[in-house]
N, C-alpha and C positions, 0 to 999 in steps of 0.2 A: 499455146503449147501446153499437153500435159504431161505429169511428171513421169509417164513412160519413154515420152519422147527427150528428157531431161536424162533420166535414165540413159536411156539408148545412146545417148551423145556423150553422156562423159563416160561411156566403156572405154571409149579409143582416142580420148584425149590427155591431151600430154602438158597441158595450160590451161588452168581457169582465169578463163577473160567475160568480161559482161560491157558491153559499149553500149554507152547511151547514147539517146534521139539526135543528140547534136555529132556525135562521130568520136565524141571523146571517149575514152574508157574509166573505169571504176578502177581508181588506184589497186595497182597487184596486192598489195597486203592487206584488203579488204580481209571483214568474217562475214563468213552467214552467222548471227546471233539470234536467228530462231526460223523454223519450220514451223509451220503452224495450221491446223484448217481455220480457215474464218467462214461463219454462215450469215447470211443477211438475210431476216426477214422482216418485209418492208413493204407497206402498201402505196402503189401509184399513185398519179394524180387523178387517173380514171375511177379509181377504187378497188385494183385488182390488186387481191394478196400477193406475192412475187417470192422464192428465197432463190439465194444464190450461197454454191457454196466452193469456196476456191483452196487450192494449198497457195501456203503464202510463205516467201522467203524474204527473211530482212537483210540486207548487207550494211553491213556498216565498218567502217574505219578508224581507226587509233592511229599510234604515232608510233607504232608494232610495226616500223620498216623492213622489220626482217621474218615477216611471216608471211607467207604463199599456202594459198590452201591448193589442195593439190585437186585433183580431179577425184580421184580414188578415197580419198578423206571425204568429200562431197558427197559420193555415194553410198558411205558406211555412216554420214547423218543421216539421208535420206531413207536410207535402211532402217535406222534406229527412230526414226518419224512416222513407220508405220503404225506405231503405240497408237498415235493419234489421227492421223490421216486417214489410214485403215487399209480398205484393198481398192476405194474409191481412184479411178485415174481420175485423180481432177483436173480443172483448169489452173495455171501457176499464176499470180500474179507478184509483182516484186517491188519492197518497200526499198528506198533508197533516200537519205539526208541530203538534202540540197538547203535551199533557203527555208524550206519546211518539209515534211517525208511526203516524198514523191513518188507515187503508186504506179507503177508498168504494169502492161503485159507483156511477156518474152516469147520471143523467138531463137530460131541459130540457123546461124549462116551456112553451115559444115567447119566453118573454125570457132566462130565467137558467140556467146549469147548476146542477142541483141534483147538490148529493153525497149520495150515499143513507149508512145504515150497512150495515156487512155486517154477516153473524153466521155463528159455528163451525155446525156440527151434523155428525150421527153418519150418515156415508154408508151404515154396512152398518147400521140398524138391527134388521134382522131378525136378524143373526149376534152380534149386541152380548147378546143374552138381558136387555137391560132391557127392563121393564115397559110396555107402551105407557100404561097410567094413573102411569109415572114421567118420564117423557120431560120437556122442556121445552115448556109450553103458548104462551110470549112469542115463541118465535122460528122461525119458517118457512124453508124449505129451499127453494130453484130445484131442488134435485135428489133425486133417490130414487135407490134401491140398483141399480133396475134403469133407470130414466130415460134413460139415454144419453147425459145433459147432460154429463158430466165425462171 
């Protein structure tokens, strides 16, 4: 998802909910306590230079039971994030505390943000010399060695 699409969906909502991978939701009194761009640049295992560059939102929790961020608050951070974001639609990725901060990618359903999981994988697989019958069968890639995505 990017943050036009993020935009576009808390125009006409009336609840900020975020449900994670298992079905549960992100306690309602959550904050965003930062907007942020993060750049990666970082070289494969094949040896290709690589950057990536994502908007990145932190949610996080206190014991501020009585605070709801509203939808429209959301968009007037997101507003005031351009400082730094810029005019780039980037891709959103989302930090979230669990047993250690745990990295999504998000989507929405037409009511809720869904956090997706993300997963590693081997960008140069062809230059790695493992087995394509060794590989990992559970986990799919948005991108390939030669794709262009990254």
């Amino acid at each position: 998802m990017k943050i036009s699409e993020v935009q576009k969906a808390l125009v006409d909502m009336t609840a900020l909910n975020f449900k994670l991978p298992d079905g549960s939701y992100v306690p309602v009194h959550f904050h965003v306590t930062e907007v942020g761009r993060i750049t990666k640049h970082f070289i494969d295992c094949g040896g290709v230079q690589r950057n990536e560059t994502v908007a990145n939102f932190q949610l996080w929790e206190a014991r501020d039971y009585d605070h709801r961020l509203a939808p429209q608050k959301f968009l007037h951070i997101l507003d005031l994030s351009k400082k730094i974001l810029g005019e780039d639609d980037l891709p959103v990725e989302v930090e979230y505390q669990q047993s250690t901060i745990g990295k999504f990618g998000l989507e929405f359903d037409g009511k809720d943000f869904i956090l997706t999981p993300k997963q590693t994988a081997c960008l140069a697989q062809d230059a790695c010399g493992i087995p394509a019958d060794k590989l990992p069968k559970t986990t799919t890639s948005c991108c390939s060695p030669k794709g262009g995505c990254c």
